[in-house]
N, C-alpha and C positions, 0 to 999 in steps of 0.2 A: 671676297676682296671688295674692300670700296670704293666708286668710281671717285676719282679725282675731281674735286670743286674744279670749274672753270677759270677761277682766279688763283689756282694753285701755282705758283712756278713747278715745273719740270725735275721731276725725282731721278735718282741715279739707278741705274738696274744692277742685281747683284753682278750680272756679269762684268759691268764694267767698273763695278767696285773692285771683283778681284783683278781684273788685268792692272787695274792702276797699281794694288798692292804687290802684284808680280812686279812690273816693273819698278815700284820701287827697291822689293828686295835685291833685284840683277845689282840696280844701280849701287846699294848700297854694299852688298858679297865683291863689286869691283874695285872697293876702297882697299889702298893697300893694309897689310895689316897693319896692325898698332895703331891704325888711324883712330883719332878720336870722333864717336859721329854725333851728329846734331841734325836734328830735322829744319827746316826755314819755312816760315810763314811769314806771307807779306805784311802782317802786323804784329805790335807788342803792345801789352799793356804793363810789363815789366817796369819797375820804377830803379833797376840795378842799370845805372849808365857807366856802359865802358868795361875796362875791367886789366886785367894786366896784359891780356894777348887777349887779337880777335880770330874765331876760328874762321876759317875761309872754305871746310870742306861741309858745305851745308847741301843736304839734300833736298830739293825742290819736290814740296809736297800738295800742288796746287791742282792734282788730280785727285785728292783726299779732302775737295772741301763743300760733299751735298748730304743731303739727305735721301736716303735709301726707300722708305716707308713709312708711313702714318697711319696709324691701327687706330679711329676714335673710338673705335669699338671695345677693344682690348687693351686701349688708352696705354699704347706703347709707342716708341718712336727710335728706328734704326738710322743710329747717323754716321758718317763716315769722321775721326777724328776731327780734323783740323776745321770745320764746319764752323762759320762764327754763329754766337748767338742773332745776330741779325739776321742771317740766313733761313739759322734756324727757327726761328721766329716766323718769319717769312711763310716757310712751309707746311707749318703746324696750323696756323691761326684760319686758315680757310677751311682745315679741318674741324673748325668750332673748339681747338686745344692748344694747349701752350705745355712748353716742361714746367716742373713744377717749382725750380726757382731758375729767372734769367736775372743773373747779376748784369747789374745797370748800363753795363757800356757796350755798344753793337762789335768792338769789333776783337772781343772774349771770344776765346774758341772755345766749342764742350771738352774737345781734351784738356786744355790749358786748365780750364775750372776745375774740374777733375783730379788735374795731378796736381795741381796749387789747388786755392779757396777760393771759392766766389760764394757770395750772398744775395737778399733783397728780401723785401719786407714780404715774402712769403715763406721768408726762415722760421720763424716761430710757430710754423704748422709743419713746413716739410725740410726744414735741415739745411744741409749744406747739397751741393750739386749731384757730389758723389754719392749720398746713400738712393738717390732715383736711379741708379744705374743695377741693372739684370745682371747682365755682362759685360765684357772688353773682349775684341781681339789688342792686345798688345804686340808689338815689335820689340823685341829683347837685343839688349845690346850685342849679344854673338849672332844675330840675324836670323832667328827663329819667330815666328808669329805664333802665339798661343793665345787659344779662349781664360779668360778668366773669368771664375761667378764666385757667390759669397758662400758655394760647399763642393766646389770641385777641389782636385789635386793642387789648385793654384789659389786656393781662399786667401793664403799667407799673403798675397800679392794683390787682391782685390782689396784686404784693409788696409794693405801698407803704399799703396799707390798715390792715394791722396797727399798732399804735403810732400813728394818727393821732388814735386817739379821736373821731370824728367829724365832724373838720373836710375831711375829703374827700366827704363824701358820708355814705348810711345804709344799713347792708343790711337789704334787704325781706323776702330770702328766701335761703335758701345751702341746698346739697346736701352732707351729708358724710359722712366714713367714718366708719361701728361695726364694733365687734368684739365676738365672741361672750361669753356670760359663763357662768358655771354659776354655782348659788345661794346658794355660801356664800365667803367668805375665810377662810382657814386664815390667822393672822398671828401672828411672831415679834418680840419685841423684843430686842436683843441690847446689854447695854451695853457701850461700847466706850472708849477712853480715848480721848483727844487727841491724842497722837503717832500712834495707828494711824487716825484715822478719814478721813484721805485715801484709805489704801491699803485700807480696807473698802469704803469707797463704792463706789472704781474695783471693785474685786473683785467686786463683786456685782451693780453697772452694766455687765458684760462680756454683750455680746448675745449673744456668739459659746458662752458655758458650758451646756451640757446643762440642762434642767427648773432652770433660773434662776428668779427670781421676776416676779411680772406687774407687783408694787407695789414701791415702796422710797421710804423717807420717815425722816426724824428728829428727834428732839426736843429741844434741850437743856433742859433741866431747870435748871442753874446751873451757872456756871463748871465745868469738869471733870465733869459728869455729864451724857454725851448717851445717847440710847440711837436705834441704827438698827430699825429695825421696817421688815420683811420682809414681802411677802402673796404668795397663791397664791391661785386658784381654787381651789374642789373641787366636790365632790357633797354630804360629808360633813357635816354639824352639829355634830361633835364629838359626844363621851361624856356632857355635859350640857344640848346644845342650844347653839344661838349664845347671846354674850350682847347684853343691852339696855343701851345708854346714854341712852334719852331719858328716862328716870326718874331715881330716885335716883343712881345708879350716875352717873357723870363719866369719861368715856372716855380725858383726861389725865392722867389719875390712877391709871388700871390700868397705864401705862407702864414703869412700876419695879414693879408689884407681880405683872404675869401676865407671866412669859418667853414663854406662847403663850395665842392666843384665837380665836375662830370669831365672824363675824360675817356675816349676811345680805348680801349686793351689794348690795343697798338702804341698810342701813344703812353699812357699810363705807364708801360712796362718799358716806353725809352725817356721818361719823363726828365733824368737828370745827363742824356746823354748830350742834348743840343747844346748845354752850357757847359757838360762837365762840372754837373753840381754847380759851383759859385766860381769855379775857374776861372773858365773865360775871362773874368773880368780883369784880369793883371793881364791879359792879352788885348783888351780893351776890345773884345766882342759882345760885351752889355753895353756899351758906350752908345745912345742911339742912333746917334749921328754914323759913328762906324759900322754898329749895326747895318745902317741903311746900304750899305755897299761890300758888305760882307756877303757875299755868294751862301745863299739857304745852302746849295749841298756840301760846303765847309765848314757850315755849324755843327763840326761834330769833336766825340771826344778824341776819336785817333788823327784829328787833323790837327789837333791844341796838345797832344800828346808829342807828333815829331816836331813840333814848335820849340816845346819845352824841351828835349832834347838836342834840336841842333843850338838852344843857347847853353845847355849843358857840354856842349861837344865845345863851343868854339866860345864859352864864357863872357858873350856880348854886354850882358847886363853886369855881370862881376867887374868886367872892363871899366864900364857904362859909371857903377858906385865909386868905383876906384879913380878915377877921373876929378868927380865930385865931392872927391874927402871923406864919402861915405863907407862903414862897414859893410865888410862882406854878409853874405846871406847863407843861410845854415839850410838846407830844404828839407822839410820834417813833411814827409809822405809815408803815412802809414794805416794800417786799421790794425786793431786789436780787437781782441774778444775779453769780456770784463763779468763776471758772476752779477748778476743783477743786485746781489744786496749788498755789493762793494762800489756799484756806479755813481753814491755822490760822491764817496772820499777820490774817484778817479779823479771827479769834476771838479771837485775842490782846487785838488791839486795841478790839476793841465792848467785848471783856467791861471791858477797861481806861476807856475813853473815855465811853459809852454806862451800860453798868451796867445791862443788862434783863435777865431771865430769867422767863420760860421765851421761846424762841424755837424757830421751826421749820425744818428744813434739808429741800431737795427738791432731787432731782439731775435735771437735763435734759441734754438733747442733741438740736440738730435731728433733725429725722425724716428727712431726705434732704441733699439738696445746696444744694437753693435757699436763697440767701439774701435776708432782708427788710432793704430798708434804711434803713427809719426806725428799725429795733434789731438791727445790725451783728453778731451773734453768728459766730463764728466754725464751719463744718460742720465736723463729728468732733470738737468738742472738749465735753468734759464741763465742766459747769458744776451750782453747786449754785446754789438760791436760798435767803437766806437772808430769812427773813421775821420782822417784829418788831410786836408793836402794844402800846404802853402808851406812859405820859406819864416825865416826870424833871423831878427841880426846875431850873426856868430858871437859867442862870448870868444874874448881874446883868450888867443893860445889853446880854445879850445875848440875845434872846429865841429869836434859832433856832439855837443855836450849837450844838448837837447836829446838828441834822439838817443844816447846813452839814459838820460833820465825815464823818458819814457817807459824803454825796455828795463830798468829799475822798478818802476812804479807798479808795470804791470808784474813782473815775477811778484813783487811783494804784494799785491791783492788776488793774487794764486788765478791770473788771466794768460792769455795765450797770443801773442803777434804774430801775424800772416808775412810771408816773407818773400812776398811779390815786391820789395823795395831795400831800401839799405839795411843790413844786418850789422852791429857792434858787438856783440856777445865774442868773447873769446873763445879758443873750441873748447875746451871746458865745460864753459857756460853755456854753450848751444845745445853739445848733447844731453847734456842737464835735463833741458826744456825740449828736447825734441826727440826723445827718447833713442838714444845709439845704440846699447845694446837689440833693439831691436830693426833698427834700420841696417845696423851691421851683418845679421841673421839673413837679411832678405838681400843686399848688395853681394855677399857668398852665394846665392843660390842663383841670383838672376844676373848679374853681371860679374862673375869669377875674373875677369881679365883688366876688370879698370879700364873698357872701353868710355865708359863717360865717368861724366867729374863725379864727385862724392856729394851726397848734398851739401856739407858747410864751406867746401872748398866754390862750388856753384855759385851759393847765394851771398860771399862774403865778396866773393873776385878775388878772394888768396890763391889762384892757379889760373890754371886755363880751363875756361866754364865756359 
């Protein structure tokens, strides 16, 4: 066993990983029956606000949120569900390791990524969240905890967990793989035009090319100006030391202005979370002036997250247009996954259709063979995600006509939406795209009684989710 770095935070022991999951099961066997259950964590990054009923019998799961062990040896890591990526980060990194992708925002759980999608630009070497996972203990909705791996009796349930968002069950606990890091990012940004940016992605997304890069990520900035940014590990600091973005400085904004930069692995891997990518700035936290009186430990994404929600809840700014003579606003939050040699007709078309900027392009690729079939992705084929979050004024009479278009665009360039936000697809059209006969197969096997929602019922807010 390896001694713990000095600057490690404080691991969880198995024993008191399982007394937590005892008690949660007591608490949860004490619900009456037919209760519908849901776990609670003190944060979301769910972009679904509201819905037709709120559940009120949420099980407090705040003794499911550490890490168990850090093998840099055996470059594994047991963590207890509900663990945010901040944490988990936290724990690893004085290990000289990291998991092998942390989607961008601190305060993502590993379950949540897992039973949804998470990303970052060490997709296009290692996947999505879920294929680094060994195992699962899972919580099943008739209150049973079972191991899941990718060739026991429960395999059906390890490829079908991902994308169900938690209507199969909850993980308690999962084991997965890290990779090594050294302390700094050496990162390039490279502008690149529109006509070439397929055949740079690919080019640079080749696993098979000598001291390739570890990161690859990109921005568009506006119509015709994207720029790909590039990272590497190093040893080095550079010539001036890494730089800081959690102050003044705004880290989507050095994009166009530093061809290269050096930033800590720490910072690096929270690089979009201080601002929430370009967010912030409708919140007027790039403002400098506001900046200067904006509290550093508020600069973050889950704190501009219940922002945007309590004006979703109580329609301040809808009010705010409406006042003004102004149209309402349409909120078009989303990411999609796009085949890379379909991403200029995407761009063509958003930039035409949609009208956002800035957005952010991320290249994936499974990490092996297996495929998951609640999100169909094709093994060996390169895919970018395109990610978008801001609002545009409603077309009259039609309030989601955007993000209807979107979820058009992408079926027709045979691409796939993440469905951590608004869903329009009719049920029809959802299990089309999200394969039902197979999600139907596994909802019979692991939750026979309809104690949680179904997934299109969850992610649409057509029931109670």
């Amino acid at each position: 066993m390896s001694v713990a770095p000095l600057d490690a935070p404080p691991l969880v022991s198995p024993a008191t990983h399982a007394a937590a999951v005892a008690d949660l099961l007591r608490r949860f066997r004490a619900l009456p029956a037919g209760t519908r259950m849901r776990l609670g964590k003190k944060s979301s990054n769910l972009f679904r606000f509201g819905g037709r009923e709120q559940i009120t019998d949420r099980l407090d799961t705040s003794d499911l949120t550490g890490v168990i062990s850090v093998d840099p040896v055996g470059l594994t890591a047991e963590v207890q569900g509900m663990t945010t990526y901040e944490d988990l980060v936290a724990a690893t990194l004085p290990y000289g390791v990291m998991p092998l992708v942390v989607p961008q925002l601190k305060t993502i759980t590993l379950g949540g990524a897992v039973t949804g999608l998470g990303i970052e630009s060490t997709s296009f070497r290692h996947g999505l969240p879920h294929e680094s996972v060994r195992e699962m203990d899972i919580l099943t909705a008739d209150g049973d905890v079972i191991t899941v791996t990718p060739d026991n009796e429960h395999a059906d349930l390890y490829r079908g967990f991902p994308n169900s968002y938690g209507t199969l069950g909850y993980a308690l606990r999962l084991v997965i793989d890290v990779q090594p890091v050294k302390p700094y990012v050496r990162i390039e940004h490279h502008r690149v035009d529109t006509a070439d940016l397929e055949k740079q992605i690919t080019q640079v997304c080749d696993l098979d090319v000598a001291d390739g890069p570890d990161f690859v990520d990109a921005s568009v900035l506006a119509e015709g100006e994207q720029y790909l940014t590039l990272g590497w590990f190093t040893d080095e600091p550079g010539p001036a030391g890494p730089s800081d973005y959690t102050g003044q400085k705004i880290f989507w904004r050095s994009i166009d202005r530093l061809p290269t930069d050096v930033l800590t692995v720490h910072d690096y891997i929270w690089r979009w979370d201080t601002d929430w990518f370009w967010c912030s700035r409708a919140l007027g936290a790039q403002n400098p002036v506001v900046r200067l009186f904006w509290p550093r430990r508020y600069r973050r994404s889950d704190v501009y997250r219940r922002l945007v929600s309590l004006d979703r809840r109580y329609r301040f700014s809808g009010r705010i247009r409406g006042l003004f003579g102004k149209p309402q606003e349409e909120l078009v939050v989303q990411d999609v996954e796009i085949p890379v040699e379909r991403l200029a007709e995407f761009l063509e078309a958003f930039h035409r259709d949609i009208g956002i900027a800035p957005f952010w392009l991320c290249p994936l690729r499974l990490r092996g063979q297996t495929t998951w079939p609640l999100y169909p992705m094709k093994a060996d084929e390169l895919y970018v995600n395109v990610g978008f979050w801001s609002s545009v004024e409603e077309v009259p009479g039609q309030p989601d006509a955007h993000n209807r278009r979107i979820e058009e665009l992408v079926a027709e360039l045979g691409g796939h939406k993440s469905l951590y936000s608004t869903v329009h697809y009719d049920e029809r059209e959802f299990w089309e795209h999200y394969n039902g006969p197979a999600y139907r197969a596994l909802k019979g096997r692991y939750d026979p009684h309809g104690r949680l929602p179904d997934l299109y019922t969850k992610v649409t807010g057509s029931g109670r989710a």
